[in-house]
Every structure is written in C-alpha cells, then in structure tokens.
C-alpha positions in Angstrom: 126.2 175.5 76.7 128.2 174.7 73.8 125.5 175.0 70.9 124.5 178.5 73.0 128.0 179.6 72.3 127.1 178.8 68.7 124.7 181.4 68.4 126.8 184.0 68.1 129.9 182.6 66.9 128.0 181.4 63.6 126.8 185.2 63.0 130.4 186.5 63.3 131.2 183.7 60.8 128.5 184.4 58.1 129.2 188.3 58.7 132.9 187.9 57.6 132.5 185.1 55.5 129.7 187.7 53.7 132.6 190.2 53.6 135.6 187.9 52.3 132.6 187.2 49.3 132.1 191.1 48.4 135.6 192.1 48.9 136.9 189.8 46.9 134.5 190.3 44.0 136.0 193.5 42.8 139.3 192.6 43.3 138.4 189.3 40.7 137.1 192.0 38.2 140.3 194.2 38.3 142.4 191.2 38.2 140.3 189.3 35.4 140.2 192.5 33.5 142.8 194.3 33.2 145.8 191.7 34.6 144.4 188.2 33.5 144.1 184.7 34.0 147.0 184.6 36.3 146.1 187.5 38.4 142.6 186.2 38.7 143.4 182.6 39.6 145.1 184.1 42.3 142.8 186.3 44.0 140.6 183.0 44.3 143.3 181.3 45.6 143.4 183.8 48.2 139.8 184.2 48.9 139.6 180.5 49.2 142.3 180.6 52.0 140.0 183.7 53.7 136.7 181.2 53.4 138.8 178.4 55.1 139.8 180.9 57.6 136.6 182.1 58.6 135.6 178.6 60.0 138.0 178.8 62.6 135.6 181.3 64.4 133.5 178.1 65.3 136.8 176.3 66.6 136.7 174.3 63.3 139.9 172.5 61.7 140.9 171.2 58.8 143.8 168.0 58.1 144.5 167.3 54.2 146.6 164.4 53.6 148.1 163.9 50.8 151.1 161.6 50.6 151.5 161.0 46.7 153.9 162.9 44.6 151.1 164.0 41.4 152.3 165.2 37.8 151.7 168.3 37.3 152.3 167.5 33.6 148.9 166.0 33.0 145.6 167.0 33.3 143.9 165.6 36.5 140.1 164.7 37.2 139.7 165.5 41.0 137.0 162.8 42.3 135.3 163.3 46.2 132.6 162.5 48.0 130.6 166.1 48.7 129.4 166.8 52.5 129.0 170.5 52.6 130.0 174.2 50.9 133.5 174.1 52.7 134.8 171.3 51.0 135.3 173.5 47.5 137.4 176.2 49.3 139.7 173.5 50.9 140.1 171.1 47.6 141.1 174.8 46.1 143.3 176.0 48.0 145.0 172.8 48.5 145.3 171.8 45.1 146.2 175.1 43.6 149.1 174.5 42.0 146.6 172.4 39.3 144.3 174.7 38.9 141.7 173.2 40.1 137.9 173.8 37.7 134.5 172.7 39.1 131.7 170.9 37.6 128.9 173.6 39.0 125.2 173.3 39.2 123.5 175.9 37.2 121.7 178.0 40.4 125.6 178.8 41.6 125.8 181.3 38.6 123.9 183.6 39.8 123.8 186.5 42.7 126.3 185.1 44.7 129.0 187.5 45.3 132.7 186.1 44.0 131.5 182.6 43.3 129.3 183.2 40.4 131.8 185.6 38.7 134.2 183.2 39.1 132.1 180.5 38.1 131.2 182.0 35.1 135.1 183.4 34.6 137.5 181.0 36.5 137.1 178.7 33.7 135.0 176.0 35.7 131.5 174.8 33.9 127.9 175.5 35.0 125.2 172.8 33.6 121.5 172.4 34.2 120.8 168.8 36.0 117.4 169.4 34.6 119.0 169.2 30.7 121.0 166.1 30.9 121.8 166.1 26.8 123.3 169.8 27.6 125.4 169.1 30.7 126.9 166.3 28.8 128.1 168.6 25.4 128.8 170.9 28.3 130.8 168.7 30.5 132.5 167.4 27.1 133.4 171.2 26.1 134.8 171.5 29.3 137.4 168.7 29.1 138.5 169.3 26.5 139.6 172.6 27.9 141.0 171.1 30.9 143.0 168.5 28.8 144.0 171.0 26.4 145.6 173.2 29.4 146.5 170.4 31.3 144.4 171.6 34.5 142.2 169.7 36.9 138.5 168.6 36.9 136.6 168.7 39.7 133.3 167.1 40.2 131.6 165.2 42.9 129.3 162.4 41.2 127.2 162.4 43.7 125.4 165.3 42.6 124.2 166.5 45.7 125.6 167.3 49.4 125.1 165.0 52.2 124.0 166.5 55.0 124.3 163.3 57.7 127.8 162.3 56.1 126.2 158.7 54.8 127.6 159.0 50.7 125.1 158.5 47.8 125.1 156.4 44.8 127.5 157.8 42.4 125.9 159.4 38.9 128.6 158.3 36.5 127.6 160.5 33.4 129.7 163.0 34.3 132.4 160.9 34.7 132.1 159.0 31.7 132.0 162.2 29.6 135.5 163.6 31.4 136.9 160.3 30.7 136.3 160.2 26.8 137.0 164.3 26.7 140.3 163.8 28.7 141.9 160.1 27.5 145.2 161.4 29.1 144.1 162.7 32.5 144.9 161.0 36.1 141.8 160.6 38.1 142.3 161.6 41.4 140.3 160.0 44.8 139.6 162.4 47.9 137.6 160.8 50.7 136.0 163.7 52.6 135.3 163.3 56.3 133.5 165.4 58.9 132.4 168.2 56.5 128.8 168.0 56.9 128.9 168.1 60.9 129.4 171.8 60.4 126.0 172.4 59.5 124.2 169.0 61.8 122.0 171.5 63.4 121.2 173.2 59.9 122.7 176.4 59.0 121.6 178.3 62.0 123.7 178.0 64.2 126.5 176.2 63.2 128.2 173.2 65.3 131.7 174.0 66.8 135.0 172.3 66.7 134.2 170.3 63.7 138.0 168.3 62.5 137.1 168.1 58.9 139.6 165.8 57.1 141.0 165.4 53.7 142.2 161.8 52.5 144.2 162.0 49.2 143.9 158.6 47.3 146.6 157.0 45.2 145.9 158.5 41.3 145.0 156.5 39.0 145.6 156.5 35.2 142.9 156.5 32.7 144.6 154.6 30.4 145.2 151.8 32.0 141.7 150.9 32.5 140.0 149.4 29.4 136.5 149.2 31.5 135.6 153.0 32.4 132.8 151.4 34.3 134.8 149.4 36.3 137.2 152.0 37.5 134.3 154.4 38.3 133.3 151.1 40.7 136.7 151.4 41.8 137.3 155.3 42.7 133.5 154.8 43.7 134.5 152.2 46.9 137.7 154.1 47.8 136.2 157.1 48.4 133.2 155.7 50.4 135.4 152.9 51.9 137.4 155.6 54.0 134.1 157.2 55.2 133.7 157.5 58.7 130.4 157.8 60.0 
C-alpha cells in the first residue's frame, strides 16, 4: 500500500523539483549578471532550501547535527560519505554561511537546469575522472581559490554514490591535492545516514518517509598532522564508523 502511494507522490516530487531547477535558473543569471557573487550565492542558497523541500512530498525528513562551534576565519574542506543527489542541497544549505564549493564530476556541467550554471559559475570545480593528471591541476587551482577566499571545499572521496548505504574505499587524490593547495584549511567530517533509502526501489518511485541524518564530526586541523595519509585514515573511519546500515 505504501510503495502504491509512492507512485504518485514521486511524480509530484520530480514535477516541482523539475520546476524549482528552471525557475531558479534565470533568476541565477540575473543575479550572477548584473548583481554579483553575493546575489548569486544566494539564490542557490534558496534553491537549495526549495530542493530540500520538495522531499517532504514523500514524508521524507532531514536531522543535521552539528554541535561544534567552526571558524569561519579559515578555509574549510567539507569531507562525507556520498549516498544520494539530496545530500548536496542539505550540506548547502546547512553550511551556507561558508560557502560551501563542490568537487563536481565533469557530466554535471551540462543540460541540467540551475546545477550546471552554477557549477560552472558558483565557483565549484568540474574535473574529468577519466583525466586524472587534469583533475589534479584542477583540483589544485581550485584550492587555492578556496584558501585564498577562505571558503569551503566540498568533496566526497568516494567518487561515486552508494546506492545500498554500505561506504566505499576512499580515493585519496583529491584529498591529498586540497591538502597541499590549502595548508591552512580545517577538514571537516560529515557522516551521512539514510540518504540512499530514498531511491532503494531506484528512481521510480521513490521510497517514503526516509529520516535522512546529518552527523557533524569534530574539525580537524591540517596542520597538526605531519602524516596527510594518516589523517585521511582518520577522517576515513569517522565517517564510516558512524554508518548505520
């Protein structure tokens, strides 16, 4: 009964979800045009909040926790586990006020209403997992623009989106390249939980009453760790240590 209810419910939620995409893609154009950064950064905040608020059609929830106070002074690299496409809007709208830039896989950059202009203009980076040599100059680019504006980095390592929940082996290129490109940044843990139960049936239709949950690590400094492999093993087992399957 309940997965019949889905039916419907899921095309009311891709119809608006559709619409909060193209109505907020001109409005990013106005704002990125003629009002700047500011003005831009937030109509995504904004449209972020709509996506988040389209899932509630399918009875879905979401919880962040967050109990430590974070410097705002510094730039920050954002480090989570990746379980579906919902998990960008929350991380965005919840960390806002750090302006938060994603590492992006190339294919998001084009013909998707809102996301790929603001991929392109938000000031996140797009790289090619097929040219490893480029995403890295890429990747290292891109640092330096977040450490230079004192923003935040976001990238899940694991390159990919579970779709049963069970994390995968972190890549730790990425990392390793934000590390050297941002010496003064805090690395920030988020252990995401529940995300991919919204799509366990696949996209068509899509489960109901999913409690997705955000758990905000304690940050930790780059700088105080001499071995960048062994804090990638640490931020690694935090993050899949609060998994729950």
């Amino acid at each position: 009964m309940i997965k019949l209810l889905a039916y419907p419910l899921t095309i009311i939620y891709y119809v608006l979800f559709g619409l909060t995409l193209l109505v907020f893609h001109p409005i990013q154009w106005v704002c990125f045009n003629i009002f700047g950064y500011n003005a831009h950064k937030k109509s995504v905040d904004f449209m972020n909040l709509f996506l988040m608020r389209c899932l509630h059609i399918l009875g879905s929830k979401y919880s962040y926790s967050n109990p430590h106070k974070i410097d705002k002074n510094q730039p920050l690299i954002i480090v989570a586990n990746h379980q579906s496409m919902n998990d960008v809007s929350v991380i965005s709208w919840y960390m806002r006020t750090y302006h938060p830039k994603f590492i992006s896989k190339i294919e998001l950059g084009k013909g998707i209403p809102s996301v790929s202009y603001n991929l392109h203009h938000g000031g996140s980076v797009l790289i090619d997992r097929k040219k490893p040599f480029k995403s890295i100059k890429a990747i290292k680019a891109f640092g330096i623009y977040i450490e230079k504006n004192k923003y935040a980095a976001v990238i899940f390592p694991e390159g990919t989106r579970s779709k049963n929940g069970v994390p995968k082996e972190f890549q730790t290129f990425g990392l390793l390249t934000l590390f050297k490109a941002i010496p003064s940044a805090i690395v920030v843990p988020i252990t995401i939980n529940n995300s991919w139960k919204t799509t366990r049936y696949g996209k068509f239709p899509m489960d109901l009453g999913t409690h997705i949950k955000f758990m905000v690590h304690k940050p930790l400094k780059i700088a105080n760790f001499a071995d960048k492999e062994k804090l990638i093993n640490s931020i690694e087992a935090t993050i899949k240590n609060h998994i729950k399957l």
